[in-house]
C-alpha positions as CSV (number, residue, x, y, z in Angstrom):
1,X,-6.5,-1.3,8.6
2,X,-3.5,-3.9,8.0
3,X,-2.6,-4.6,4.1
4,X,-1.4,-7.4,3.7
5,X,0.4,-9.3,0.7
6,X,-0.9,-12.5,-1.1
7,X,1.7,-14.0,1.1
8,X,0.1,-12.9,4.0
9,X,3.3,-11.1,5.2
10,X,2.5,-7.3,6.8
11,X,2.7,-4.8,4.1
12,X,1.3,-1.7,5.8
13,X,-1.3,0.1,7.4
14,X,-4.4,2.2,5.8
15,X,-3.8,6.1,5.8
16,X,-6.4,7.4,3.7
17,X,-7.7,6.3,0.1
18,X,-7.8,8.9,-2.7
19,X,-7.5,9.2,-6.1
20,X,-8.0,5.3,-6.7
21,X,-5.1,4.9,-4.9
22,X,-4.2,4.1,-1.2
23,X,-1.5,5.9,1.0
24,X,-0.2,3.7,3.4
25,X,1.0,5.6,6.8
26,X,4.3,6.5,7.2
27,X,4.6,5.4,10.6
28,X,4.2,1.3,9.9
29,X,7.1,-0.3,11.0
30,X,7.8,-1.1,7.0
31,X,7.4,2.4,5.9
32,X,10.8,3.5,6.9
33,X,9.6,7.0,7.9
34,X,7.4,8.3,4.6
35,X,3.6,7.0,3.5
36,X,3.9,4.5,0.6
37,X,1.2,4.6,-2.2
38,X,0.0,1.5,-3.7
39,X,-3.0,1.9,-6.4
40,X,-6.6,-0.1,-5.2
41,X,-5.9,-2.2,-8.4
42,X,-3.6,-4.6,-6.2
43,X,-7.1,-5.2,-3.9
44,X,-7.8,-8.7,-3.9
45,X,-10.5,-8.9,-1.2
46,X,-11.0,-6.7,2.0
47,X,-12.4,-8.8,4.8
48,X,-10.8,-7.1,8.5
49,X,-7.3,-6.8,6.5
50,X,-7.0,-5.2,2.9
51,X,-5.4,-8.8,1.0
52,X,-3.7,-7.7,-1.6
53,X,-3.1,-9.6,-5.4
54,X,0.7,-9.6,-4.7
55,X,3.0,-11.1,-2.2
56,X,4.4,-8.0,0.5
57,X,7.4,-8.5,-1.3
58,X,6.5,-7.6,-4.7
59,X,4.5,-5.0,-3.7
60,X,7.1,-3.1,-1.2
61,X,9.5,-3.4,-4.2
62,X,6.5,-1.4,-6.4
63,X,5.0,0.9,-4.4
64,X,7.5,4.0,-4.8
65,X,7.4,3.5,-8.5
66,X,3.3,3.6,-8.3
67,X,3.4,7.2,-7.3
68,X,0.0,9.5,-7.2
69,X,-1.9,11.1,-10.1
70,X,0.2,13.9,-11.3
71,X,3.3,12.0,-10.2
72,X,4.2,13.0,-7.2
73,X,4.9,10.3,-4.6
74,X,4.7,12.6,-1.5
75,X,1.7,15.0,-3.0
């Protein structure tokens, strides 16, 4: 499923959900080659696309400093 910013600019694609958090596949075009995490907190609404409560921007400029539980980004 597509995540999207407030904006509505492409942030990423679904992976899996765990840990209250969701990992964003490594293979969307924005991912750069490694799965993203951004915590479910950021959910605005889900309605065919996951709309997120911050523009793509400010959420690509977050989402390596999010990390999982235990603080591993790529765990």
């Amino acid at each position: 499923m597509e995540v999207v910013g407030a904006d509505g600019a492409h942030v990423g694609t679904v992976d899996t959900v765990e840990d209250g958090t969701i990992v964003l596949a490594g293979t969307d075009r924005d991912a750069g080659g490694r799965p993203h995490v951004i915590p479910i907190a950021w959910i605005g609404t889900v309605d065919g696309k996951v709309l997120l409560t911050k523009p793509a921007a400010e959420a690509k400029a977050q989402w390596d400093r999010v990390g999982r539980p235990g603080g591993d980004p790529k765990r």
